[in-house]
C-alpha positions in Angstrom: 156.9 108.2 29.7 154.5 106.0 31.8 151.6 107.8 32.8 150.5 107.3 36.2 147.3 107.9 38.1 145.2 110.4 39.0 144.1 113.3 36.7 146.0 111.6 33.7 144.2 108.4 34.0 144.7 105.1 36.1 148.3 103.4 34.8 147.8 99.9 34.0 149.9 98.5 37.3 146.9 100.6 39.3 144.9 97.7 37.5 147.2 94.9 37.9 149.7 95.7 40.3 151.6 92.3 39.1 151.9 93.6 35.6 150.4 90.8 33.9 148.7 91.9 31.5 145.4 94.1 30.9 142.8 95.1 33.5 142.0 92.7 36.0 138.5 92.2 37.6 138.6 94.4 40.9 139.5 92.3 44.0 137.7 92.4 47.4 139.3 94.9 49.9 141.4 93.5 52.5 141.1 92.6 55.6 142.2 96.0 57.4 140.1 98.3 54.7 137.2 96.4 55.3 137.4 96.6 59.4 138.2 100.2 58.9 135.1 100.8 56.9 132.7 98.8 58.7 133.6 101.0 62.3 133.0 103.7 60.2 129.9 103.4 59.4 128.7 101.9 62.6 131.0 104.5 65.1 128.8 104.2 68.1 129.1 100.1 67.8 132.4 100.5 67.6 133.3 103.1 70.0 131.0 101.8 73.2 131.5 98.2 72.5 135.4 99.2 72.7 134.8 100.8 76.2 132.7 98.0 77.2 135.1 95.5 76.3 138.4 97.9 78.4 135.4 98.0 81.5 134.7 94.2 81.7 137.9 93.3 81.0 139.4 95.9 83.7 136.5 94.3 85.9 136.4 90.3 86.0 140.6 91.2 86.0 139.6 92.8 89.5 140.9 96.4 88.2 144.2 94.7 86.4 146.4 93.5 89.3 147.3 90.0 88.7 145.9 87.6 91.6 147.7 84.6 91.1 152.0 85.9 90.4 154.5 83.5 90.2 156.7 82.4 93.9 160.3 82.1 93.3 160.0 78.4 93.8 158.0 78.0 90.7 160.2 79.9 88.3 163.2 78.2 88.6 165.0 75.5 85.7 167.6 72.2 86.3 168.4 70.7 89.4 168.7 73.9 91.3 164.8 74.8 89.9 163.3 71.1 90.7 165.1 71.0 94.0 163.6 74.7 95.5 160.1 73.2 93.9 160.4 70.1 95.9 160.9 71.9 99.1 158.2 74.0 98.1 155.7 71.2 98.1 157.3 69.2 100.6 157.7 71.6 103.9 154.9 74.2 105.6 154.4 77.2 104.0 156.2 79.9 106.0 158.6 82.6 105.9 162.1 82.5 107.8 162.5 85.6 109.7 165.2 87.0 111.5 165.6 90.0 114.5 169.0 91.6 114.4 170.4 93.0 117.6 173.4 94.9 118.2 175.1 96.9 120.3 177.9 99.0 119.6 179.4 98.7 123.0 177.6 96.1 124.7 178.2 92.0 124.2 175.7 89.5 123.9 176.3 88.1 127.6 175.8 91.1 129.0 172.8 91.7 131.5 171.3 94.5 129.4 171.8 92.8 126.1 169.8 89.9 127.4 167.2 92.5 128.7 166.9 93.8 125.6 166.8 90.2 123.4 164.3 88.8 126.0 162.1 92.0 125.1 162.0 91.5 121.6 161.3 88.1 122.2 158.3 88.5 124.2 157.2 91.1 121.7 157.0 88.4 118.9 155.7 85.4 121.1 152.6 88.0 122.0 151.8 89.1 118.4 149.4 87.0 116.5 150.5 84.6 113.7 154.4 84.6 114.5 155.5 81.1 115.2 158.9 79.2 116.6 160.4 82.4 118.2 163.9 81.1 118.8 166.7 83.3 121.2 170.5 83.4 119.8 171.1 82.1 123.7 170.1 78.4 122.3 172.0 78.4 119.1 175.9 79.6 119.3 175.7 80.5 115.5 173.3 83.4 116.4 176.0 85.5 118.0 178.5 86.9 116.1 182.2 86.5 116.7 182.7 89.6 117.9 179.7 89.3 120.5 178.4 92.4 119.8 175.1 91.1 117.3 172.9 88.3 117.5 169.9 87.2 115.4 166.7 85.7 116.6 164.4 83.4 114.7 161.0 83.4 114.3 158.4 82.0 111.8 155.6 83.6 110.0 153.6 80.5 108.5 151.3 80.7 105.0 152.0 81.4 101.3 153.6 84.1 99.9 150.3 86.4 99.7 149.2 85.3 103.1 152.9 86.5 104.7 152.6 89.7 103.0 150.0 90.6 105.1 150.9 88.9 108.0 154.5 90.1 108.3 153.1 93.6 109.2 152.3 92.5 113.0 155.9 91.4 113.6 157.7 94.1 111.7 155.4 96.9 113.8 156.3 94.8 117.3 160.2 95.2 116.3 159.8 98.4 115.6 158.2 99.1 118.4 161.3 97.4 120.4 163.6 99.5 118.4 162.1 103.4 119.5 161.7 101.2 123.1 165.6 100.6 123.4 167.5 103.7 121.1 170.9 102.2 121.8 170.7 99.2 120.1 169.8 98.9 116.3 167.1 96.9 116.1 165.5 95.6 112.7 163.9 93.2 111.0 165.3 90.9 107.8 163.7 87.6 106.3 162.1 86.4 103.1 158.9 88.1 103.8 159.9 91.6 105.5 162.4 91.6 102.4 159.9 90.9 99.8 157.1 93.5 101.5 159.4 96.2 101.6 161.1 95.5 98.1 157.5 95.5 96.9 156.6 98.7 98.4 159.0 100.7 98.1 161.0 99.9 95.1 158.4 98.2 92.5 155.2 99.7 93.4 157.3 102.8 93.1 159.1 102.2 89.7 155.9 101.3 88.2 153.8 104.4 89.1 157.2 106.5 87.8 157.1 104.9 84.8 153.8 105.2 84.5 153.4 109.1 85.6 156.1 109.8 83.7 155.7 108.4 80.4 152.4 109.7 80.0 152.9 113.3 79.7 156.6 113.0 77.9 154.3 110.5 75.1 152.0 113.5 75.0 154.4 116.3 74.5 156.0 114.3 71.9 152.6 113.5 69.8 151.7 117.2 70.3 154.8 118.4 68.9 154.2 115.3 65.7 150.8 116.8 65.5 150.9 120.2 66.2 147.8 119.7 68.2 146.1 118.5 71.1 143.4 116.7 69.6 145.8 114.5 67.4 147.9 113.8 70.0 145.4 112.5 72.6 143.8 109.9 70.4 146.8 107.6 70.3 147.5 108.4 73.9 144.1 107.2 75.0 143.7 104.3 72.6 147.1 103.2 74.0 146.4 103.3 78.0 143.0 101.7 77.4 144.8 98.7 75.3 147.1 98.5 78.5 144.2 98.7 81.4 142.3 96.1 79.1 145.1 93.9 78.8 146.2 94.1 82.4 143.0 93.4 83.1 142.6 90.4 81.0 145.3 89.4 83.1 144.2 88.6 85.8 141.9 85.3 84.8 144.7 84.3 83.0 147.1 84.2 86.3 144.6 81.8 87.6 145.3 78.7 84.7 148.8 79.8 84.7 151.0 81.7 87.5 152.6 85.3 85.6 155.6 87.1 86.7 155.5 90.0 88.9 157.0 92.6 86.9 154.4 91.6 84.1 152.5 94.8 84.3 155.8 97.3 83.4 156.4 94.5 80.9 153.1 95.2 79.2 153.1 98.9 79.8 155.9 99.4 78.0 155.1 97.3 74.9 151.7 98.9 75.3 152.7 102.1 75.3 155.0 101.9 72.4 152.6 99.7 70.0 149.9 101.3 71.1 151.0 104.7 69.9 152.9 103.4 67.1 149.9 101.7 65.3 147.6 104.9 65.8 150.3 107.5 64.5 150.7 105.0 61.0 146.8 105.4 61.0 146.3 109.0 61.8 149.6 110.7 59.9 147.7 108.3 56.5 144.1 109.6 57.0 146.1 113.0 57.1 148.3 113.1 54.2 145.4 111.8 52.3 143.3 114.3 53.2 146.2 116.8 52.6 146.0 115.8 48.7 142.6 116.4 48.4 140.3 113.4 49.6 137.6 113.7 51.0 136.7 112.5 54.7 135.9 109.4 53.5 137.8 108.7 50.6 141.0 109.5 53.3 139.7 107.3 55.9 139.5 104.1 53.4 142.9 104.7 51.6 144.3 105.1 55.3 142.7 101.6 56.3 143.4 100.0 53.1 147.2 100.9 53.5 148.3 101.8 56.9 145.8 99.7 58.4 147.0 96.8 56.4 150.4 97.9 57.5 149.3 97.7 60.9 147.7 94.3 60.9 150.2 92.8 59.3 153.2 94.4 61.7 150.6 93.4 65.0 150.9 89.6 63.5 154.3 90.1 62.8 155.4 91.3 66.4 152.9 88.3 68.3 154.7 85.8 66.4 158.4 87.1 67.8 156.6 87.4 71.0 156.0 83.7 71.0 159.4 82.6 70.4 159.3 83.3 74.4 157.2 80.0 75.0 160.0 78.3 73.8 162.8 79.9 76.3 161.6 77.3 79.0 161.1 79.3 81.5 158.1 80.0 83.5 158.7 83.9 83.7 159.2 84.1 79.9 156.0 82.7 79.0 154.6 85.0 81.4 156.3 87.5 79.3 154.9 85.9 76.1 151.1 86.0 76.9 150.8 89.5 78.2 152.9 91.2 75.0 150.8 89.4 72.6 147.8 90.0 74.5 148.8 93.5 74.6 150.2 93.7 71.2 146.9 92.0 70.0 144.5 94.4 72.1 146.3 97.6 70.6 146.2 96.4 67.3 142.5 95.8 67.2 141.7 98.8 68.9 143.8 100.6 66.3 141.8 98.5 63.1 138.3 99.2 64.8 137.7 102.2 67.2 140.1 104.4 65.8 138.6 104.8 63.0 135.4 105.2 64.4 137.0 108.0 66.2 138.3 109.6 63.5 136.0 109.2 61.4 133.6 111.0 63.8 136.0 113.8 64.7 136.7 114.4 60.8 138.9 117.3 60.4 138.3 118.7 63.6 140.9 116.3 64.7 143.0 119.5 63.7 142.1 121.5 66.9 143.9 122.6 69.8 146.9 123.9 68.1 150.0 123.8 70.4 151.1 127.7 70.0 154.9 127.7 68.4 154.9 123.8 66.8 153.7 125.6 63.3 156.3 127.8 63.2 159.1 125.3 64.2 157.6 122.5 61.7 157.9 125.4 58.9 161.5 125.7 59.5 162.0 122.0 59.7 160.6 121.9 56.3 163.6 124.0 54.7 165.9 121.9 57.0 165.2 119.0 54.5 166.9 116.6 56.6 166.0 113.3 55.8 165.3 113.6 52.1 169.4 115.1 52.0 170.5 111.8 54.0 168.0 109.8 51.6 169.2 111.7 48.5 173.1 111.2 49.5 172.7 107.7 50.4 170.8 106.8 47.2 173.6 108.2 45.5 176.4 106.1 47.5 175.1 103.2 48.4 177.9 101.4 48.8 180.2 104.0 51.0 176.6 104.3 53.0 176.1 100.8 53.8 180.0 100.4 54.3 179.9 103.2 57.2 176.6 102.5 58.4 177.2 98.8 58.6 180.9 99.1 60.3 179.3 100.9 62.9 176.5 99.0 63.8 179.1 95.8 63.7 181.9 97.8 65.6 179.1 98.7 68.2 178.0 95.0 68.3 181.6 93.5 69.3 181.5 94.1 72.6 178.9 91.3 72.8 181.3 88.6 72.4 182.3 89.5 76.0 178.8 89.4 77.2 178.7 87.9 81.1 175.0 87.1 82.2 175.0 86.9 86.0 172.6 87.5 88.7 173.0 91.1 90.4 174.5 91.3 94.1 173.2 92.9 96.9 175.3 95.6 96.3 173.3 96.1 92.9 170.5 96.8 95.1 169.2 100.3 96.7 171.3 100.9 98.6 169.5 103.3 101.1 166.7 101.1 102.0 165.9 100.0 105.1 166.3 96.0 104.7 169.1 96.4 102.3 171.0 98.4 104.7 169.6 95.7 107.6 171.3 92.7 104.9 174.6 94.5 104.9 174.9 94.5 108.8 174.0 91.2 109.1 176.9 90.1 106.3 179.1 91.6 108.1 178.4 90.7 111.6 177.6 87.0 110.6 180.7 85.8 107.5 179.0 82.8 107.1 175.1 84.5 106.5 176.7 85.6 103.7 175.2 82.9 101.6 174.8 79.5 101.4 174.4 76.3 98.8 171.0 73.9 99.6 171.4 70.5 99.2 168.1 68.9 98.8 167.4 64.8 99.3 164.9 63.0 98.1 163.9 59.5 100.1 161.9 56.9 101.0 162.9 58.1 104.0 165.6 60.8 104.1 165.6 59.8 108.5 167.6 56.0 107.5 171.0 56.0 108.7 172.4 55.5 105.3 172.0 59.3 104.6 172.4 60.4 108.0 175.8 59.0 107.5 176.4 60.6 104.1 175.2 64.1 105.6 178.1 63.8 107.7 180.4 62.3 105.0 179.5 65.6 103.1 179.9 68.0 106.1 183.5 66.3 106.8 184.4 67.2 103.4 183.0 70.6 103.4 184.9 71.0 106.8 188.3 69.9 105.1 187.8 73.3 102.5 187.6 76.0 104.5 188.5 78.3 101.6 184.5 77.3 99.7 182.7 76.2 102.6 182.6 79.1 106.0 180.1 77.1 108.5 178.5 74.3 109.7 176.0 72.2 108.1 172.3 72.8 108.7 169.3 70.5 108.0 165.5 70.4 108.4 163.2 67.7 107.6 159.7 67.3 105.8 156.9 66.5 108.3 156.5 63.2 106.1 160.4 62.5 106.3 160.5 62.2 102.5 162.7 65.6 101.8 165.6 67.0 104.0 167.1 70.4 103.1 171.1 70.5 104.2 172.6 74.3 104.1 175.9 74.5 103.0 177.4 77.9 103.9 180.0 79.2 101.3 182.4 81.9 100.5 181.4 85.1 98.7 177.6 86.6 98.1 176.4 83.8 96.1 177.1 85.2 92.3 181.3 85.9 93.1 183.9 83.1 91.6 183.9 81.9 95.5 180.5 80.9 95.1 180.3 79.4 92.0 183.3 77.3 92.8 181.8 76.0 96.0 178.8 75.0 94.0 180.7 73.2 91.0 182.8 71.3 94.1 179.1 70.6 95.7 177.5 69.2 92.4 180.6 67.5 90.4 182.2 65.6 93.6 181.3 66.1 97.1 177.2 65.5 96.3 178.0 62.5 94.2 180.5 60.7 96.7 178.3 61.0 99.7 174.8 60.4 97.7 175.3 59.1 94.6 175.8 55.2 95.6 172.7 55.2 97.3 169.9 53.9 96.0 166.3 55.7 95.4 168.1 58.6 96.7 168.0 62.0 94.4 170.3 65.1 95.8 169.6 68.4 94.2 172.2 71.5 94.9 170.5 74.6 94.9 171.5 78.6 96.1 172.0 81.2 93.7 175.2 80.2 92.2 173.4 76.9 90.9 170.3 78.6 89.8 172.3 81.7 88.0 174.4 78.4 86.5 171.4 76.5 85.6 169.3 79.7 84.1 172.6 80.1 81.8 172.6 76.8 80.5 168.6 76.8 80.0 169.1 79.8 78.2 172.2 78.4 75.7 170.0 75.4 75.1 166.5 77.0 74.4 168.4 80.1 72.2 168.4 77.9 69.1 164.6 77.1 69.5 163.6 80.4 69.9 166.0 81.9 67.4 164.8 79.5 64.7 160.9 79.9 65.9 161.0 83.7 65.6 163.3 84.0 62.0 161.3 81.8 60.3 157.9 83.0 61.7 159.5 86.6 60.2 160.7 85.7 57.0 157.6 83.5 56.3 155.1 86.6 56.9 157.3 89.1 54.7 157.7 86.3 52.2 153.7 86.4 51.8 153.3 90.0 52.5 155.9 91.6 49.4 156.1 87.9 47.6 159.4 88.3 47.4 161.9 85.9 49.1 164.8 89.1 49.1 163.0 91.1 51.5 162.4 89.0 53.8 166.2 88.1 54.4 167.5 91.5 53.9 164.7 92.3 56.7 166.1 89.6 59.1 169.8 90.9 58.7 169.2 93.8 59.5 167.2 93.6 62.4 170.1 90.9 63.7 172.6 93.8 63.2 170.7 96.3 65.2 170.0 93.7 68.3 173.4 92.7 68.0 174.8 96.6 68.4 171.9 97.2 71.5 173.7 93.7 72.8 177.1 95.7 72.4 175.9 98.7 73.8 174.7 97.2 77.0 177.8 95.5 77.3 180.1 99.0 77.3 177.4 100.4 79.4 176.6 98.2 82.6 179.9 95.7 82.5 181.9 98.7 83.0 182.0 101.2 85.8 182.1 104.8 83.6 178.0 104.8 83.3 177.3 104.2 86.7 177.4 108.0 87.6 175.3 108.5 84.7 172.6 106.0 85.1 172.9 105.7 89.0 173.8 102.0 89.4 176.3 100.0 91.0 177.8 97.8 88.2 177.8 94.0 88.9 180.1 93.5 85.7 177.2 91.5 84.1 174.3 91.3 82.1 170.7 89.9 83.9 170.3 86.7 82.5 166.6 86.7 81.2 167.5 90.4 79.3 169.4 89.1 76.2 166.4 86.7 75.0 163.5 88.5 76.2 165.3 91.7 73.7 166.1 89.8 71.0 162.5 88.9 70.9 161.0 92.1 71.6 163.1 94.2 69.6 163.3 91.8 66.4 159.3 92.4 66.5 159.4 96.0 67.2 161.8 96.8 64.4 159.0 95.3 62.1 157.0 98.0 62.7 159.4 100.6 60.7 160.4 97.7 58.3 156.8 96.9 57.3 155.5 100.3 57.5 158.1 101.4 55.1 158.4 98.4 52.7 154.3 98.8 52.4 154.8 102.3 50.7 157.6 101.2 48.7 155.8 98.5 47.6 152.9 100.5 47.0 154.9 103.4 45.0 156.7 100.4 43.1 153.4 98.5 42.2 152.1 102.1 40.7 154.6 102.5 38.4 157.8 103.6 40.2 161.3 102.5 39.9 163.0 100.9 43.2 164.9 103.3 43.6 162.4 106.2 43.0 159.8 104.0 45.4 162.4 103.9 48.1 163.5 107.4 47.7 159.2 108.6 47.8 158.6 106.2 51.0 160.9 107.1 52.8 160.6 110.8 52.2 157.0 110.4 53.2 157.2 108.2 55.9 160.1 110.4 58.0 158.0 112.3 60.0 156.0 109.1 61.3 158.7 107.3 61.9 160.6 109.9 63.2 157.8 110.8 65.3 157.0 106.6 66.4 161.0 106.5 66.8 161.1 109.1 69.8 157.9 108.0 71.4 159.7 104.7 71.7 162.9 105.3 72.9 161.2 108.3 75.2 159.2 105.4 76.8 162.1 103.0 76.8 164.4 105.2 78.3 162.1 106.5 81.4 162.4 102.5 82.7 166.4 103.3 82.5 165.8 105.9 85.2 164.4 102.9 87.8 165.8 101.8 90.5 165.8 98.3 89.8 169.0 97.4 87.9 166.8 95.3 85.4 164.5 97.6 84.7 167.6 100.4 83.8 169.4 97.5 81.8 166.3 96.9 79.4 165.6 100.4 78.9 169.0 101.3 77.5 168.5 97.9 75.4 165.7 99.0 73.9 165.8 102.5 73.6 169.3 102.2 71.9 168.3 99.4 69.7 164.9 101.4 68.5 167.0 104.7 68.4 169.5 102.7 65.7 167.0 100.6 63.3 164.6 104.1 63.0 167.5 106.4 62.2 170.7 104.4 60.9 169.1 101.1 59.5 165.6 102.5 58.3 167.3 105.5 57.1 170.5 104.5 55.4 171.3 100.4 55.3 167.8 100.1 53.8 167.6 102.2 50.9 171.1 101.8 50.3 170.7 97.9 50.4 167.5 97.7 47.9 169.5 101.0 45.5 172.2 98.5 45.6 169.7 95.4 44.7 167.0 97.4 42.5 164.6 94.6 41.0 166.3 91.9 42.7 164.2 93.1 45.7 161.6 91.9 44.3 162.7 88.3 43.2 160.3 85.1 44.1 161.3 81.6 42.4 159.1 80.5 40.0 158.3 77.5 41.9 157.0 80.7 45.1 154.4 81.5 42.3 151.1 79.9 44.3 152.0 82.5 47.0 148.4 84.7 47.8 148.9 88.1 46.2 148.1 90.5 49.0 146.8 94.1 47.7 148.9 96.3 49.2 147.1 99.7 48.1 143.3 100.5 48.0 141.2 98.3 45.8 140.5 100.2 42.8 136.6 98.1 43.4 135.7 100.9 46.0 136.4 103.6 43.6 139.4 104.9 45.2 141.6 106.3 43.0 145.1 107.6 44.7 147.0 110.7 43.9 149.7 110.9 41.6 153.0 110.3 42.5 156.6 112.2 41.6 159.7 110.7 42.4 160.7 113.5 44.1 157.4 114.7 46.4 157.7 117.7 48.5 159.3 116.2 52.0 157.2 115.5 54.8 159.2 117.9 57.9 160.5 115.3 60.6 159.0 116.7 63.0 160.6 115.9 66.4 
C-alpha cells in the first residue's frame, strides 16, 4: 500500500507531483502563496493601503455614481442605431414634452376647457427654461377624436443631465394647474418627465432594495456557514468595499467611455457574489487546516497556496468570460464588460492581499461571536451525511447518475428553442406610477400616439424639392395602408438643413406584429421607392420595432464571436491549470448544459402567464434582448468558481497519491459545505433582483439564480464525479506533443516546509451547512 504523507513520511508524488521519478528540487511558491504570505507579514501595509485604495478610489469616482451614463442615442446598433445618433448630433438638445388635458364631460371647444388650457399655458410660458409652448388650438392632431383631451407642447432644451434638473420647474407649474382646476386631470408626459420619474421612483428604488436587502440575507447565510459573527462579517465587508471601490473607479472611466445606467446593480451583484465567494474558499481553507492541527501560520500558507491559487486562477478565469462582452457590439455590453472585470478583479485582489492580513491578525479569534443554535443544527447535519450519500451513490452509478442528471438538465433546456427576444411594452411597466398611468391615457385618447416609425434623411440639403417630393411619395403610400400606418406624416428639420426626421405613425405599441410589419413595409419597399434613386441621399428607419429588429440581428451576428472568445479563453486556462486537455472540455459541457437549462427555465417562466402571480410581472411573451448574452457570459464564468475550486482539490488529493475516483469522492466531500454555503449566497443575491420591479432586473435574477442553483447542486454534485468515475485516468490525458505546457503546483511547496495532513479516501464529511 502507498504510503502517504504526514506522520508516515512524505509519498514520493508529495515530491514530484508528476511522478517522474525521485525527489525533485523544491519549486518557488506560486503566485497566490506568495501574496498571501507577504500580507501576512506586513498586515498593517496591507490592511490601510487596502482602505486607502476603496477611499481614493470612492473619492476621485465622486462617491461611485457614474458622471458620464450612456443617452439612448448612443447605445443603439444598424440603421435604426446610426439614424437616432444622427439626429442626436444634428438637432438642439431638448426634451419633447407634452401636457395632457381632459375632461370627462367637457369638450375641447368649450369656454371652460379653453380656460383651463390657456392656464396651463401661461403657467409654462412664465416658468424658466421651458421653450416652444404650443396650444392643441393650432394643431388639430392635439385634440382627440372624441374632443374630450388634448395635448400641449412645450420644450425643455439641454442634454439629458441638464433636463433632469430642469424638468422639475414645469412638472411643479402643471402640478400646480392640476390642484388649481380638480375636474380635469391634468399631468405631465415627455422624454424627460418620463425618464426623472422612472429614475426616481423605480431604479433609484430597486437599487437601494437590492442593496438593503442583500446585505443582511448574505449575512444570515455566512453566519449560519460559520457559526459565527466574526467569520461571517469578513467576507461581507471585503465584498461591499470591492463594490464601493469599483463603483468608484467608475466614475473616471465614464468620462473616456459613456457606461450604462444600470451598471451599478450590474456590479453589485457580481460583487456581491465573487466577493463573498473568493473569501469563503479562503476562510473555510485556513479553517480546515487549522482543524487538522496547523498552526496559525502553517494554516494561513497552505490556505493561500491552495485556495488562494484557486481563487486567482477562477478571478482570471471569470474576467476572461467577462470580456467575451466587448465583442457583443454593443455599447451597453461593454459597459457591462469593464465594470464586472473591474469588479471581479478588485474582489479578487482584495481576497489574495488583505484578507489574509485580516486573518492572519485575527488568528483563531475569528471563531467569536457564536450565533446561539447554528452548533447544534450543524451537529445534526453531520449525521444527516447528505452530500457524501449522493457522492457515495453516484460514484457507484455513474452511468444511471449522469443519464438522469443529464436528461434533466437537457429536458429543462428545450424550452429554449422557442426562445423570443423582444423589447417589453408599456404594459410590462409599473403599472401604478404616475407617468405610466399618464402614457396609458394618452394611448387611448390619441390611437395614433400609440407609436410611431422615424424615418431619418441625410442630405446636402434635405430642403431640395427632390425629397420634398419623395416625403410626400412616402406619406401617399403610407396613406394607401391604413391597416400599418394610423396618422399623418410629421417632419422637422436640422438648423443646418442637412437631416430631416419624418414620423410615421403605425399600428400597435411598437414591439406587437402590427409594428414590426409597418417597419419591414417602411425599410424593404416604401423607403427604398421614394429615397433610394436619389442620389447622396441616405434614409434610415428607426422606432422601436427597427431597433428591437436591429438589436436581434446584432446579437445573432456577434453570438459566434463571443461564444468562440469566451470557450476558448476557458478551455485554454484549464488546459494550463490541470494540463490536461479532458478537463477542460468536460468543464465547457457542462457549464453549456447548465446555461442552456437557466435559458429553458426563463423561457417556461416569463414567455408564459402562470408565474406572473408569483413574480409580480405582466408577461410580454419574450425574453429582453441583451439577457441571453450578457448570462451566458456571466454565468459560464461564475460556474468556474465551483468547477475550479473543486478540480484544485481533486487534483491536489490525485497528485498525493489518490485514485480518481478516491480524489473526487475526498474533494467533494470536503468541499460541500463551501460550496454549499457559496451556492446559497449566490442564488440568495440573485434572487432578491427577481423581486424588482423592473422586468429586466426580475428576468436576470431568475437566470442566474436558477442557473447557479443547478451547476452547485446537480452538475458539481452528480454529472461531475460521475463523468470523471466514468473517465478515471483519462481525466487526466495531455498529448505528448502538450508536454511544454508550465506545470502549475497546485498544493503547498514542500520548499516552505509545509507538509499536509494525510489523507483517507473516505474523510469524515464536512456538514453542508445551509
Amino acid at each position: 500500500m502507498r504510503t502517504r504523507s504526514g506522520l508516515n513520511g512524505p509519498d514520493r508524488n508529495d515530491l514530484n507531483p508528476s511522478g517522474n521519478g525521485g525527489p525533485q528540487p523544491p519549486r518557488a511558491q506560486n503566485l497566490a502563496a506568495r501574496m498571501g504570505r507577504w500580507s501576512a507579514q506586513h498586515r498593517k501595509k496591507a490592511f490601510f493601503g487596502w482602505l486607502a485604495f476603496v477611499v481614493v478610489a470612492l473619492v476621485i469616482g465622486m462617491g461611485g455614481t457614474p458622471t458620464n451614463t450612456l443617452v439612448d442615442q448612443e447605445a443603439g446598433v444598424g440603421d435604426s442605431g446610426r439614424a437616432d445618433e444622427t439626429v442626436y448630433d444634428a438637432f438642439p438638445k431638448k426634451a419633447d414634452e407634452e401636457v395632457l388635458v381632459q375632461s370627462e364631460t367637457l369638450k375641447a371647444d368649450a369656454p371652460e376647457f379653453k380656460a383651463v388650457v390657456s392656464d396651463v399655458q401661461g403657467r409654462l410660458g412664465d416658468t424658466e427654461n421651458v421653450k416652444n409652448v404650443i396650444g392643441p388650438y393650432a394643431n388639430a392632431n392635439s385634440i382627440s377624436p372624441d374632443g374630450h383631451s388634448v395635448l400641449i407642447d412645450y420644450e425643455v432644451p439641454g442634454d439629458a443631465d441638464e433636463t433632469s434638473d430642469r424638468i422639475e420647474a414645469p412638472v411643479a407649474a402643471i402640478d400646480a394647474a392640476a390642484k388649481a382646476h380638480p375636474e380635469f386631470f391634468i399631468d405631465a408626459f415627455g422624454s424627460a418627465s418620463i425618464e426623472k420619474e422612472f429614475d426616481e421612483e423605480v431604479l433609484q428604488k430597486d437599487f437601494q432594495k437590492a442593496e438593503v436587502t442583500s446585505l443582511p440575507v448574505t449575512l444570515i447565510i455566512l453566519a449560519i456557514a460559520f457559526g459565527t459573527l466574526m467569520a461571517a462579517g469578513v467576507p461581507l465587508l471585503l465584498a461591499l468595499t470591492a463594490v464601493a471601490a469599483t463603483l468608484g473607479l467608475i466614475g473616471p472611466i465614464s468620462q473616456i467611455s459613456p457606461v450604462s445606467d444600470s451598471i451599478n446593480s450590474v456590479v453589485l451583484l457580481i460583487g456581491l457574489a465573487v466577493g463573498v465567494d473568493y473569501c469563503l474558499f479562503y476562510i473555510r481553507r485556513e479553517r480546515e487546516e487549522r482543524a487538522a492541527g496547523r498552526g496559525p501560520e502553517s494554516a494561513l500558507n497552505a490556505a493561500a497556496a491552495t485556495s488562494g491559487r484557486a481563487v486567482l486562477i477562477s478571478g482570471v478565469t471569470v474576467m476572461f468570460a467577462m470580456g467575451g462582452m466587448y465583442l457583443g457590439g454593443d455599447p451597453d455590453f461593454s459597459s457591462f464588460a469593464t465594470g464586472t472585470i473591474l469588479v471581479v478583479a478588485v474582489a479578487m485582489l482584495g481576497s489574495l492581499t488583505v484578507l489574509p492580513a485580516v486573518l492572519s491578525k485575527l488568528g483563531d479569534r475569528i471563531e467569536k461571536g457564536r450565533v446561539p443554535l447554528v452548533g447544534r443544527v450543524k451537529a445534526r447535519t453531520v449525521t444527516w451525511n447528505i452530500w457524501p450519500r449522493i457522492v457515495d451513490r453516484v460514484l457507484r452509478r455513474p452511468v444511471l447518475s449522469l443519464v438522469v442528471a443529464g436528461g434533466f438538465l437537457v429536458a429543462l433546456a428545450i424550452p429554449a428553442l422557442g426562445m423570443h427576444t423582444a423589447e417589453g411594452g408599456t404594459d410590462t411597466l409599473p403599472q401604478d406610477l404616475a407617468v405610466v398611468q399618464t402614457f396609458n391615457r394618452v394611448q387611448d385618447a390619441f390611437p395614433s400616439e400609440n407609436s410611431a416609425a422615424q424615418v431619418v434623411i441625410v442630405a446636402d440639403d434635405v430642403s431640395a424639392a427632390p425629397i420634398n417630393a419623395a416625403v410626400r411619395q412616402l406619406g401617399n403610400e403610407t396613406a394607401k395602408n391604413a391597416e400599418l400606418f394610423t396618422g399623418k406624416l410629421e417632419t422637422d428639420v436640422s438648423p443646418d438643413l442637412t437631416v430631416m426626421t419624418v414620423d410615421v405613425p403605425t399600428a400597435g405599441d411598437g414591439i406587437e406584429e402590427s409594428s414590426v410589419r409597418a417597419m419591414e413595409e417602411l425599410r424593404d419597399n416604401l423607403v427604398p421607392a421614394a429615397f433610394g434613386s436619389l442620389d447622396g441621399v441616405r434614409a434610415d428607419v428607426s422606432g422601436d420595432a427597427a431597433a428591437t429588429a436591429d438589436f436581434n440581428d446584432n446579437m445573432k451576428s456577434h453570438l459566434p464571436y463571443v461564444f468562440g472568445f469566451v470557450l476558448t479563453a476557458a478551455f485554454l486556462l484549464l488546459l494550463v491549470t490541470f494540463r490536461s486537455i479532458v478537463i477542460p472540455i468536460k468543464a465547457i459541457l457542462l457549464n453549456l448544459l447548465s446555461v442552456g437549462a437557466a435559458y429553458g427555465v426563463l423561457v417556461l417562466v416569463f414567455q408564459n402567464t402562470w408565474a406572473e402571480g408569483l413574480l409580480n410581472f405582466t408577461s410580454s411573451d419574450a425574453i429582453t434582448p441583451w439577457l441571453p448574452l450578457f448570462l451566458f457570459v456571466v454565468l459560464f464564468g461564475l460556474s468556474m468558481d465551483y468547477h475550479v475550486f473543486i478540480l484544485t482539490r481533486v487534483r491536489e488529493a490525485h497528485d498525493r497519491g489518490m485514485s480518481t475516483e478516491e480524489a473526487v469522492s475526498s474533494a467533494i466531500k470536503k468541499t460541500a459545505g463551501v460550496v454549499t454555503s457559496a451556492a446559497v449566497v449566490m442564488v440568495a443575491v440573485f434572487a432578491i433582483f427577481a423581486t424588482l420591479t423592473l422586468l429586466d432586473f426580475k428576468q436576470m435574477g431568475v437566470g442566474l439564480a436558477v442557473a447557479v442553483l443547478l451547476d452547485a447542486t446537480i452538475v458539481r454534485g452528480v454529472l461531475l464525479p460521475a463523468s470523471m468515475k466514468l473517465l478515471g485516468d483519462w481525466n487526466w490525458y495531455l498529448p505528448k506533443w502538450l508536454e511544454w505546457l508550465p506545470v502549475v503546483s497546485p498544493e503547498p511547496d514542500v520548499g516552505e516546509a509545509i507538509t499536509l495532513p494525510a489523507l483517507e479516501p473516505d474523510p469524515e464529511p464536512e456538514p453542508a451547512h445551509v
